[in-house]
C-alpha positions in Angstrom: 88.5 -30.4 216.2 90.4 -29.9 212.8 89.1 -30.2 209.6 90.3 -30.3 205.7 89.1 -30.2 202.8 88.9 -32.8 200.6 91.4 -33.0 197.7 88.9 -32.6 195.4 87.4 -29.2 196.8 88.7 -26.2 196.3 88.1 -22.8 197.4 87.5 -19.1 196.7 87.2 -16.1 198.5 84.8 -13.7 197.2 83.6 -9.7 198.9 80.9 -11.8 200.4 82.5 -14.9 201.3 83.7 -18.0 200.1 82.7 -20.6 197.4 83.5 -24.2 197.6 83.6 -25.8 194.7 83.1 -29.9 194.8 85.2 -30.7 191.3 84.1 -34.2 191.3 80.4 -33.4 191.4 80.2 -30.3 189.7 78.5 -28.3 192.6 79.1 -25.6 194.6 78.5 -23.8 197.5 78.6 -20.4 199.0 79.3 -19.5 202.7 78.5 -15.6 204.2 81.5 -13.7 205.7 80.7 -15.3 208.7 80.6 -19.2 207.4 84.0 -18.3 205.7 85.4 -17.3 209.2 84.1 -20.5 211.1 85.4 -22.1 207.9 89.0 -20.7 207.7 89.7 -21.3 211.6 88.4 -24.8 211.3 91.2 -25.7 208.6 93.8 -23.5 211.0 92.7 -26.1 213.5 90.8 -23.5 215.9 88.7 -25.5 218.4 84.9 -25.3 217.9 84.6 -23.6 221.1 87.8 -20.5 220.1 86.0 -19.9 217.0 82.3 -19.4 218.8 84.1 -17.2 221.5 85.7 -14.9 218.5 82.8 -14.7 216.8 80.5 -13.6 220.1 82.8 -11.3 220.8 83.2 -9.5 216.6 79.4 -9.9 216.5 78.0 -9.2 219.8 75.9 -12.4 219.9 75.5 -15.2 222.8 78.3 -17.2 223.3 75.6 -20.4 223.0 74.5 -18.7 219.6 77.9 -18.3 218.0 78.6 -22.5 219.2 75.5 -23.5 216.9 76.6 -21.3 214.4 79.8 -23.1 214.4 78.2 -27.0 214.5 75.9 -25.9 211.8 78.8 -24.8 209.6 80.5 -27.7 210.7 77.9 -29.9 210.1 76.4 -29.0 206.7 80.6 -29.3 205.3 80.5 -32.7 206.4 76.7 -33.7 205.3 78.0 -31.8 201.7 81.3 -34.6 202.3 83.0 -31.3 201.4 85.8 -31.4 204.9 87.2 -34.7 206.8 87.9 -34.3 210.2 92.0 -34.9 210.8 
């Protein structure tokens, strides 16, 4: 699963993350370090499951607790109508 942003949303790194800014509605949103990973390899068109096995591994977590990371992540972007899947 791929996702993008909308047009409308742009995007900042920061030392502790990212911010996503939603232009049209004036509000914002900051992920942790590790959001901004799930988020970055979701918009290089990682699968779910690559992203959750990367981050197990960097993080020494479950392999079941890094894929509800991810669908969290994924989830709250499209709840915030911030990313459309392609």
């Amino acid at each position: 699963m791929s996702i993008r942003l909308r047009p409308d949303v742009s995007l900042a790194e920061t030392p502790d993350g990212t911010v996503l800014l939603d232009q049209a509605k004036g509000r914002y949103w900051q992920l942790n370090a590790t959001g901004a990973r799930i988020l970055r390899r979701l918009l290089d068109g990682h699968s779910p499951e690559e992203i959750a096995r990367a981050i197990a591994a960097g993080c020494g977590i479950g392999l079941d607790r890094a894929l509800r990371d991810v669908d969290l992540v994924t989830e709250q972007l499209d709840r915030a109508g911030l990313a459309v899947s392609r």
